[in-house]
C-alpha positions in Angstrom: 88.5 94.3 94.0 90.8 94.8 96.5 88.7 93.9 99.5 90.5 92.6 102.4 89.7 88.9 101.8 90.5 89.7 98.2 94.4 90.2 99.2 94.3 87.8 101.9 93.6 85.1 99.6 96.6 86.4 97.1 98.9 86.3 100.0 97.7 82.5 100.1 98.5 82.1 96.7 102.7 81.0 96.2 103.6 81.6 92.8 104.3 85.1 91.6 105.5 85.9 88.0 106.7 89.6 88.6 105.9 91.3 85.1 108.4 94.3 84.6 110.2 92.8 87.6 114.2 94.9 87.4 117.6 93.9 88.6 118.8 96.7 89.9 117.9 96.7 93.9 117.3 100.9 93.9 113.9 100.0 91.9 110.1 98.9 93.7 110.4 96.2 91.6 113.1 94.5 92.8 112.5 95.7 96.6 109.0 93.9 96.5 110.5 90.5 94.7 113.2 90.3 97.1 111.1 90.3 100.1 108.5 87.9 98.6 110.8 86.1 98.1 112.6 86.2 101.3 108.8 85.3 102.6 109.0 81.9 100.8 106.9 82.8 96.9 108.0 81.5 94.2 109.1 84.7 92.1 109.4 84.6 88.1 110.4 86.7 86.4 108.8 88.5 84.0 111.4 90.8 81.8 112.7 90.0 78.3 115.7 92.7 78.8 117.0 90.0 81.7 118.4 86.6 81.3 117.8 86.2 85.0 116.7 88.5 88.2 117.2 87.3 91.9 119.0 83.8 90.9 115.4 82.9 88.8 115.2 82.6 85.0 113.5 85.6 83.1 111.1 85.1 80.9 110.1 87.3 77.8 106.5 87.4 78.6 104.2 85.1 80.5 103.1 82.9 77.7 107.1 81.4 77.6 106.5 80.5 81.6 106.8 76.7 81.5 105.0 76.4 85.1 101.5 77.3 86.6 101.2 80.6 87.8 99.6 81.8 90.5 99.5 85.9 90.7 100.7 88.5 88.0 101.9 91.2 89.9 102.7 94.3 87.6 104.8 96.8 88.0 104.3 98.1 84.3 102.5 101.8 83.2 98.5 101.6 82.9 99.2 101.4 79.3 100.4 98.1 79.2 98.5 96.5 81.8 95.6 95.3 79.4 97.6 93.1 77.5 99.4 91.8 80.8 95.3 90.8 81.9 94.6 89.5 78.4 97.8 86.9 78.8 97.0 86.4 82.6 93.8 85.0 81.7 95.3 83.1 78.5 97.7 81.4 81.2 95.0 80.3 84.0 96.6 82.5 86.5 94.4 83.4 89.2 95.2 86.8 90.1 96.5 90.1 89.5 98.0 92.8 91.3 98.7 96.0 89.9 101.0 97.8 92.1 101.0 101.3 93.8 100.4 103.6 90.9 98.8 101.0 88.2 95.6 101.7 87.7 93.6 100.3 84.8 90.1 100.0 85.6 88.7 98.0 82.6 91.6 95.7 82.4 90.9 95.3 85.9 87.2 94.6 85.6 88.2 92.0 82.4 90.3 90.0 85.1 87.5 90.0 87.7 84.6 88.7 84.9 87.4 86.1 84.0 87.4 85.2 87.0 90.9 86.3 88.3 90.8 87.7 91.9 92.3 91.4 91.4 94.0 94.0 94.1 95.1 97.4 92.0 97.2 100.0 92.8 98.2 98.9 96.1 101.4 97.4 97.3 102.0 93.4 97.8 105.0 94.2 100.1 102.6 96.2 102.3 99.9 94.2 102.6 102.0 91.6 103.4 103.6 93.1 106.6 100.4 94.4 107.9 99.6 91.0 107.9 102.2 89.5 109.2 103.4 92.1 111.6 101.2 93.8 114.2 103.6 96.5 114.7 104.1 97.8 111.0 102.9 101.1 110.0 101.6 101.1 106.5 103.9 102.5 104.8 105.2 100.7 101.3 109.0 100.2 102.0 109.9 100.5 98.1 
């Protein structure tokens, strides 16, 4: 978990459903999205108070997702991030990231047995300039 060919490979991966993913641009959430996005993923998502976030249909939850999905990434409270794996897993995604902050260590471990590959509490945005960008200090922009 977490190891630095771990995130690489995420970064690989194209679809993201964004579970607790917001529509107003103040939160990480939507600061994260938008710049995948702006990088070229795929974003859904993932919010059943939304009807759609960043010009993309939300979804309710991850089993209504009519399309394969790649990553989870969470931006939820530890307390819900079991059930988020438990549906990851349901859905044959193939990895999770639980953002800066989200730490669940045996929902975490569940994913890896699964199979899933699994960054937590760390930021996608971050790891994605560092790797794209020689010159960014790592620093999570959100």
């Amino acid at each position: 978990m977490n190891e630095a060919t771990t995130i690489s490979n995420i970064l690989e991966m194209k679809t993201i459903a964004v579970v607790g993913l917001s529509n107003k641009i103040e939160r990480p959430s939507n600061n994260v999205a938008t710049y995948l996005q702006k990088q070229g993923y795929r974003i859904i998502p993932v919010n059943p108070g939304q009807d759609e976030i960043l010009g993309e249909k939300s979804y309710p939850d991850l089993t209504s997702i009519p399309e394969a999905v790649d990553v989870v990434d969470v931006f939820r409270r530890p307390e819900h991030v079991a059930p988020i794996v438990d549906t990851a897993i349901e859905i044959g995604a193939k990895a999770i990231w639980l953002q800066d902050g989200v730490i669940d260590a045996t929902a975490a471990q569940k994913a890896e047995d699964a199979g899933l590959l699994v960054v937590m509490d760390d930021c996608m945005l971050r790891q994605h300039k560092a790797r794209s960008d020689p010159d960014y200090a790592p620093a999570c922009e959100i």
